[in-house]
Backbone atoms as SQL, in Angstrom:
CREATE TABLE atoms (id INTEGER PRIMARY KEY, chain TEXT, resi INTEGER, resn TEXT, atom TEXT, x REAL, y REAL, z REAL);
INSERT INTO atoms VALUES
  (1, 'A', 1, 'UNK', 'N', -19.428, -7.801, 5.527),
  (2, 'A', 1, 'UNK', 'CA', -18.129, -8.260, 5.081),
  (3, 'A', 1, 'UNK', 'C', -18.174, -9.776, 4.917),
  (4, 'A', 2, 'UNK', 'N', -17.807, -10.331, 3.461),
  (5, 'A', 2, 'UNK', 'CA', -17.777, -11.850, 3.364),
  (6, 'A', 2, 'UNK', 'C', -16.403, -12.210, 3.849),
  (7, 'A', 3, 'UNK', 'N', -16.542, -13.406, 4.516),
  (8, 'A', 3, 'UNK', 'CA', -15.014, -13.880, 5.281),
  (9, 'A', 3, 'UNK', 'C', -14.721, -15.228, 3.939),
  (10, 'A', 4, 'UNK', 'N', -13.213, -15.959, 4.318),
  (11, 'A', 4, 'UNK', 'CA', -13.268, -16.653, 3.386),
  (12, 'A', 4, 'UNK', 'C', -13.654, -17.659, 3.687),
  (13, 'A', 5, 'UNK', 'N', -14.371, -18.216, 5.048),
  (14, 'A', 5, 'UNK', 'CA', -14.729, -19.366, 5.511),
  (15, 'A', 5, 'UNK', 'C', -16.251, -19.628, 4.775),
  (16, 'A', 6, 'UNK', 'N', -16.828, -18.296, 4.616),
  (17, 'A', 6, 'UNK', 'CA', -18.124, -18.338, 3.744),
  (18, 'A', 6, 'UNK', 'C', -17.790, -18.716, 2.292),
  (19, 'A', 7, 'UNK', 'N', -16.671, -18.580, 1.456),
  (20, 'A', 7, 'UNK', 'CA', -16.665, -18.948, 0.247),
  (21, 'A', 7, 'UNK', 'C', -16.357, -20.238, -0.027),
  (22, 'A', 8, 'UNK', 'N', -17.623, -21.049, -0.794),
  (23, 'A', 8, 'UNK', 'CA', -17.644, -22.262, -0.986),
  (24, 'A', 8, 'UNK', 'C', -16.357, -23.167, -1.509),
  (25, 'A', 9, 'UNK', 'N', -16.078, -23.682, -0.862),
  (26, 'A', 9, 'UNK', 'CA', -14.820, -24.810, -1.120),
  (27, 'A', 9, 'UNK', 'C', -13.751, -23.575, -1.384),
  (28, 'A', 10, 'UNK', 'N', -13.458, -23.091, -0.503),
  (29, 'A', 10, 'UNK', 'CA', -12.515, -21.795, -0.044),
  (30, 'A', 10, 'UNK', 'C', -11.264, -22.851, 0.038),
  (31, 'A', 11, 'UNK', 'N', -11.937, -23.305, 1.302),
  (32, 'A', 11, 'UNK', 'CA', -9.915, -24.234, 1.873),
  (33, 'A', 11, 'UNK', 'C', -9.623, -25.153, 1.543),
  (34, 'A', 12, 'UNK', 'N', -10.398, -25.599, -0.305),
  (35, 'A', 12, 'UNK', 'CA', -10.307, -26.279, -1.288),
  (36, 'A', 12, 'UNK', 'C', -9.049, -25.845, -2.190),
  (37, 'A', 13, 'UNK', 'N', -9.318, -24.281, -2.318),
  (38, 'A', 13, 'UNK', 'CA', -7.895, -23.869, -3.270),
  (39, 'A', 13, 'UNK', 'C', -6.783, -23.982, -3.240),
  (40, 'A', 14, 'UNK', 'N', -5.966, -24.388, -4.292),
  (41, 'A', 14, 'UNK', 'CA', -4.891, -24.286, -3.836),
  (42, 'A', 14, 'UNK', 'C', -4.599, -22.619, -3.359),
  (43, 'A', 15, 'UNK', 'N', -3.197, -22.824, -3.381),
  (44, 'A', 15, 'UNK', 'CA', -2.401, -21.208, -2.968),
  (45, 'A', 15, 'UNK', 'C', -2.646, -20.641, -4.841),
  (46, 'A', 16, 'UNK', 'N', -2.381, -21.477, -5.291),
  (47, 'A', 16, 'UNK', 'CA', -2.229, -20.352, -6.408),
  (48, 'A', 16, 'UNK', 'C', -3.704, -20.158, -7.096),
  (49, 'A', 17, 'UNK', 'N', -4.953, -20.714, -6.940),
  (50, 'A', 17, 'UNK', 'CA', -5.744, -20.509, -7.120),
  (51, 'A', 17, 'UNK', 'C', -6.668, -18.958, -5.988),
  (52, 'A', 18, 'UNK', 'N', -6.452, -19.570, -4.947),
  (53, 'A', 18, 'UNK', 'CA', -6.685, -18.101, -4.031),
  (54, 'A', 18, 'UNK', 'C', -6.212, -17.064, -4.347),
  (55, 'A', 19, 'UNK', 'N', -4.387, -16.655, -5.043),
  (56, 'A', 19, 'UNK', 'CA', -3.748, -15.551, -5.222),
  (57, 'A', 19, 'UNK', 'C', -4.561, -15.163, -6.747),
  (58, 'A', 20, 'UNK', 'N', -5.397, -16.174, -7.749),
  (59, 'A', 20, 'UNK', 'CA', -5.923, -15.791, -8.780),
  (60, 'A', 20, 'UNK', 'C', -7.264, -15.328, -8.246),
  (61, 'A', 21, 'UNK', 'N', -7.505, -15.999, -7.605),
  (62, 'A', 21, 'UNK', 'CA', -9.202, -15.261, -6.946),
  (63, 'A', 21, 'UNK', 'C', -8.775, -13.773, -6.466),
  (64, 'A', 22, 'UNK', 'N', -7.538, -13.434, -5.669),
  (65, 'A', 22, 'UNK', 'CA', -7.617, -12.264, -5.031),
  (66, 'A', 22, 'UNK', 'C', -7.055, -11.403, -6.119),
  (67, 'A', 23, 'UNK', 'N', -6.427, -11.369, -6.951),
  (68, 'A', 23, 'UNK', 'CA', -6.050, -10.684, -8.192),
  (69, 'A', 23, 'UNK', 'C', -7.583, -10.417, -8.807),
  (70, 'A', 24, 'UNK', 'N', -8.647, -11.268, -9.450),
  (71, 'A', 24, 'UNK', 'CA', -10.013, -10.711, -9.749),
  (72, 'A', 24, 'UNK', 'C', -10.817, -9.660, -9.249),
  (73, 'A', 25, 'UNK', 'N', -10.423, -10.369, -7.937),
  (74, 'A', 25, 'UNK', 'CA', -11.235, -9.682, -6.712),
  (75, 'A', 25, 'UNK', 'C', -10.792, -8.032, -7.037),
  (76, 'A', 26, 'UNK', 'N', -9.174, -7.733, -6.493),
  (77, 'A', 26, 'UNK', 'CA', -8.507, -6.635, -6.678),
  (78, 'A', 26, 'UNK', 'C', -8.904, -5.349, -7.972),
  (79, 'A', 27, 'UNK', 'N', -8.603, -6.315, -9.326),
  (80, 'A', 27, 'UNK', 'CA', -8.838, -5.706, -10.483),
  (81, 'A', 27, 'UNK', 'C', -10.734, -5.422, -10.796),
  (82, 'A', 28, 'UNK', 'N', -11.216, -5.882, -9.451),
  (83, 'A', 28, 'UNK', 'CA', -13.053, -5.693, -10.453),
  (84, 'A', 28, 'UNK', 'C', -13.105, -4.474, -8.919),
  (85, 'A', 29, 'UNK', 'N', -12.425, -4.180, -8.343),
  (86, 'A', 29, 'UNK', 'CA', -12.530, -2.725, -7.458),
  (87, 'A', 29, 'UNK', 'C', -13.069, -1.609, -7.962),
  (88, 'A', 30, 'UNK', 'N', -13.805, -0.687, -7.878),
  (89, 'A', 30, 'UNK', 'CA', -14.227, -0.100, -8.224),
  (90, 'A', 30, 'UNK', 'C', -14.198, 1.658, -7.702),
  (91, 'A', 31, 'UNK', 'N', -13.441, 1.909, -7.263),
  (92, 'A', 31, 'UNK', 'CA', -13.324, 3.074, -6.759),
  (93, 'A', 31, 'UNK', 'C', -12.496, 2.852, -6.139),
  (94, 'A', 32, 'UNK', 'N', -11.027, 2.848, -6.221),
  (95, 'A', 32, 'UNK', 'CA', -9.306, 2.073, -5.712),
  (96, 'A', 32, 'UNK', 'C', -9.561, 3.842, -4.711),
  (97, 'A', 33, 'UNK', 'N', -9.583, 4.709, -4.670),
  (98, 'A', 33, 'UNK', 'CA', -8.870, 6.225, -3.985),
  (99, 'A', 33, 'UNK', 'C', -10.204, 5.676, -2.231),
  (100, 'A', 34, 'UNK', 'N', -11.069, 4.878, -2.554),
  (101, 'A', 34, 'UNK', 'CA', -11.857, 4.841, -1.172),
  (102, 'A', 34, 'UNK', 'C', -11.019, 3.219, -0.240),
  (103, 'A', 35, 'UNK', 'N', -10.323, 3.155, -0.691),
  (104, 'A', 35, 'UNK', 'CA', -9.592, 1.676, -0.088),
  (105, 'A', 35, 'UNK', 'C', -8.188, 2.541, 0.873),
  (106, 'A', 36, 'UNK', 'N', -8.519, 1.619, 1.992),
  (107, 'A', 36, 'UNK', 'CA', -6.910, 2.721, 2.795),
  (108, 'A', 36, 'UNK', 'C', -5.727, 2.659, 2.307),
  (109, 'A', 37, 'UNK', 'N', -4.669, 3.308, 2.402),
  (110, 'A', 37, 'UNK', 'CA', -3.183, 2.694, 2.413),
  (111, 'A', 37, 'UNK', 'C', -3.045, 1.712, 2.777),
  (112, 'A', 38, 'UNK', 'N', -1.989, 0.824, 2.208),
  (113, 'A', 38, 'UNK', 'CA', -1.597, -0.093, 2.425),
  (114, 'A', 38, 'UNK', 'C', -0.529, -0.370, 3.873),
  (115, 'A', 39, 'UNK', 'N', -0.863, -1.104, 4.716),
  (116, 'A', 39, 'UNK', 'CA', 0.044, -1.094, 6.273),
  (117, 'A', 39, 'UNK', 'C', 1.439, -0.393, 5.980),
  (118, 'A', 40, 'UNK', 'N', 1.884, -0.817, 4.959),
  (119, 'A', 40, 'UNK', 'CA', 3.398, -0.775, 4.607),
  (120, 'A', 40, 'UNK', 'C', 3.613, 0.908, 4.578),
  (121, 'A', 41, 'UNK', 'N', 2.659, 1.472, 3.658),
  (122, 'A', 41, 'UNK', 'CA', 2.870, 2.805, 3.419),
  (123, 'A', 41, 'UNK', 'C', 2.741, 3.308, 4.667),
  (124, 'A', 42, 'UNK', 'N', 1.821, 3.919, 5.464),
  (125, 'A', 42, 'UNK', 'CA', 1.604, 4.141, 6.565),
  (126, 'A', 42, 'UNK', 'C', 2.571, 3.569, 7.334),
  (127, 'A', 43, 'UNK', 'N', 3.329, 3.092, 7.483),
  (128, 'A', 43, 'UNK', 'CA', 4.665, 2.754, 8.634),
  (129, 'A', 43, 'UNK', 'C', 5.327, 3.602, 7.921),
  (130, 'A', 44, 'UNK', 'N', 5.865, 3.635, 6.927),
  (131, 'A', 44, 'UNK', 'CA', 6.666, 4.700, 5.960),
  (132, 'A', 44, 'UNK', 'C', 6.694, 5.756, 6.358),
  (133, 'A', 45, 'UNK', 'N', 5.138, 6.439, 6.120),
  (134, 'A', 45, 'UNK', 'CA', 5.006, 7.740, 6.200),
  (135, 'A', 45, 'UNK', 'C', 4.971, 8.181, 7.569),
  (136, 'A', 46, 'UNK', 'N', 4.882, 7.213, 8.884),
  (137, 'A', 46, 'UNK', 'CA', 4.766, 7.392, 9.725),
  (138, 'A', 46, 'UNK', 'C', 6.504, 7.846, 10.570),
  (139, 'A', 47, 'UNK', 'N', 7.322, 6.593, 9.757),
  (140, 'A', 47, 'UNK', 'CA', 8.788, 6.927, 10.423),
  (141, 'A', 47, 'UNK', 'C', 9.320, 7.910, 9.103),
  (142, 'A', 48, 'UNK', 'N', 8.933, 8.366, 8.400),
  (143, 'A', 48, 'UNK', 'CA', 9.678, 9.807, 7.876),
  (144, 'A', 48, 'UNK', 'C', 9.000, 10.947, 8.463),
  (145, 'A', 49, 'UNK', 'N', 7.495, 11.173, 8.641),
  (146, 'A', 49, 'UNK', 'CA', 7.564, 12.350, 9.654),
  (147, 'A', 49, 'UNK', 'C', 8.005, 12.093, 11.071),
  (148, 'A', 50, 'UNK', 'N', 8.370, 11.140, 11.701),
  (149, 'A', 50, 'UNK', 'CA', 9.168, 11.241, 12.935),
  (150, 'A', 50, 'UNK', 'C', 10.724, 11.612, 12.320),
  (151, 'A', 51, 'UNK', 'N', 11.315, 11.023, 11.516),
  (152, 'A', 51, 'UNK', 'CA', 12.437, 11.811, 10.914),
  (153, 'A', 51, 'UNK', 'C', 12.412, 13.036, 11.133),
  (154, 'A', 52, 'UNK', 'N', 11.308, 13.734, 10.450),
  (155, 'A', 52, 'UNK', 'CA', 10.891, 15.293, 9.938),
  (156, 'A', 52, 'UNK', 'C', 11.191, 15.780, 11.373),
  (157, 'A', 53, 'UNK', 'N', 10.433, 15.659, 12.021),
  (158, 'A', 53, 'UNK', 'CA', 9.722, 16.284, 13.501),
  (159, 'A', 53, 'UNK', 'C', 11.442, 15.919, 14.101),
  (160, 'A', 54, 'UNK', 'N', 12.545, 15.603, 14.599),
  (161, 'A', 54, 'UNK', 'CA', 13.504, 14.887, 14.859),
  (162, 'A', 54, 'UNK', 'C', 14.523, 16.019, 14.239),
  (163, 'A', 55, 'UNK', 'N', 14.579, 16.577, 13.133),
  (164, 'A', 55, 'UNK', 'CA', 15.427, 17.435, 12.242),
  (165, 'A', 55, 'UNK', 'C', 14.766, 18.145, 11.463),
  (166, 'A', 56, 'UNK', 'N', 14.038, 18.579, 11.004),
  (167, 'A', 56, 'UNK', 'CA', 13.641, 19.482, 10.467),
  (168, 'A', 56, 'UNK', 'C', 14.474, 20.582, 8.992),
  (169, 'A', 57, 'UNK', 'N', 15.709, 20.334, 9.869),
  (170, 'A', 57, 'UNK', 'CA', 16.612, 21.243, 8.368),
  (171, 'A', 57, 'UNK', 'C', 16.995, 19.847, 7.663),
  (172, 'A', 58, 'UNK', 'N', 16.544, 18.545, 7.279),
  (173, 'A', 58, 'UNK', 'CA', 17.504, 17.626, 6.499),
  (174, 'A', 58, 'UNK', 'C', 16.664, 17.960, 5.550),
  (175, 'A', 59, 'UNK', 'N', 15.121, 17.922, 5.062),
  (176, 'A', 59, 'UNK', 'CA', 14.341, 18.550, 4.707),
  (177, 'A', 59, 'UNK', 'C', 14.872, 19.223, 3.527),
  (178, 'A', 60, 'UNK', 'N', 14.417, 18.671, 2.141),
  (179, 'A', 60, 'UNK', 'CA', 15.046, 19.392, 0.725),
  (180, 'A', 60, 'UNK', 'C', 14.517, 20.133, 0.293),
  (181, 'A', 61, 'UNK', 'N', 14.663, 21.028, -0.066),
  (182, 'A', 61, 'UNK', 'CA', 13.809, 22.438, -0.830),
  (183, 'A', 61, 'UNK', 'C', 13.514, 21.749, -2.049),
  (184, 'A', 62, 'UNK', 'N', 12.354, 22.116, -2.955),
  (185, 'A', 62, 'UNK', 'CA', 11.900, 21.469, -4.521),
  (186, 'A', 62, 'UNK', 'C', 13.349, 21.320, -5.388),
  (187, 'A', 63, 'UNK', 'N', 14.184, 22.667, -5.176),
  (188, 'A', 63, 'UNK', 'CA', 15.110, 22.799, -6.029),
  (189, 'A', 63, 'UNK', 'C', 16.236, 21.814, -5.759),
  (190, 'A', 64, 'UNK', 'N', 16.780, 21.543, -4.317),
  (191, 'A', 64, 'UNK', 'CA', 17.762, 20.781, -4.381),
  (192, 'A', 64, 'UNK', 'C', 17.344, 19.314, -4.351),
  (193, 'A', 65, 'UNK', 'N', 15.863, 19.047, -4.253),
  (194, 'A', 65, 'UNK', 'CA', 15.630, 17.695, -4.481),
  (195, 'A', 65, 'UNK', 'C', 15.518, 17.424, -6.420),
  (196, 'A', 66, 'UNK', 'N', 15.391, 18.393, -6.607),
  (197, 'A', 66, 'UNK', 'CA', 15.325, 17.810, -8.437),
  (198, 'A', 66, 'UNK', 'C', 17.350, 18.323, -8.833),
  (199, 'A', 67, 'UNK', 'N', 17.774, 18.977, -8.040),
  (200, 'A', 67, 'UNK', 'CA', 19.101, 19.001, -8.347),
  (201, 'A', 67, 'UNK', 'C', 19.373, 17.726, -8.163),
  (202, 'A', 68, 'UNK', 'N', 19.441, 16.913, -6.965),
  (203, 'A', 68, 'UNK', 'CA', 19.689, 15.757, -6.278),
  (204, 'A', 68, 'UNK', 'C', 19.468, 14.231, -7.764),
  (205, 'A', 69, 'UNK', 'N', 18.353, 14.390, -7.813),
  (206, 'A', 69, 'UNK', 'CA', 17.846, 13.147, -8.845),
  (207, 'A', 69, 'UNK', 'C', 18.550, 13.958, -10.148),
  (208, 'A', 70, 'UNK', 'N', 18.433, 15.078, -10.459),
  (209, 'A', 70, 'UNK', 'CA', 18.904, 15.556, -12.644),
  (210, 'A', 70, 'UNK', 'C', 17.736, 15.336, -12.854),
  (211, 'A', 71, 'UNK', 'N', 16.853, 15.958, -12.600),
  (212, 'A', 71, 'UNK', 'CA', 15.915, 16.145, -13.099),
  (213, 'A', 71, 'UNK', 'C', 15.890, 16.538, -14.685);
């Protein structure tokens, strides 16, 4: 794993030069489905199945969730 203390004149960039390095970085990925969730998602998914597990009947059937949006 390269850290950013190894990249030459790293704590040279500005901020908006780093957010363009990490945008490159991002877009030259190469297989995005082997990278984890993102922290954010995983807290998500973590406090809606405690929801789930908590109630169990709030829980929408296919039909009344596409009733819900008009599908």
């Amino acid at each position: 794993m390269i850290h950013a203390a190894e990249i030459p004149n790293f704590d040279q960039l500005s901020d908006r030069d780093r957010v363009a390095l990490a945008e490159e970085i991002l877009t030259s990925v190469r297989d995005l489905d082997s990278l984890p969730a993102p922290l954010a998602h995983r807290i998500e998914l973590e406090r809606r199945w405690a929801a789930y597990q908590a109630d169990p009947s709030k829980v929408l059937t296919p039909e009344a969730f596409w009733a819900q949006v008009g599908s």
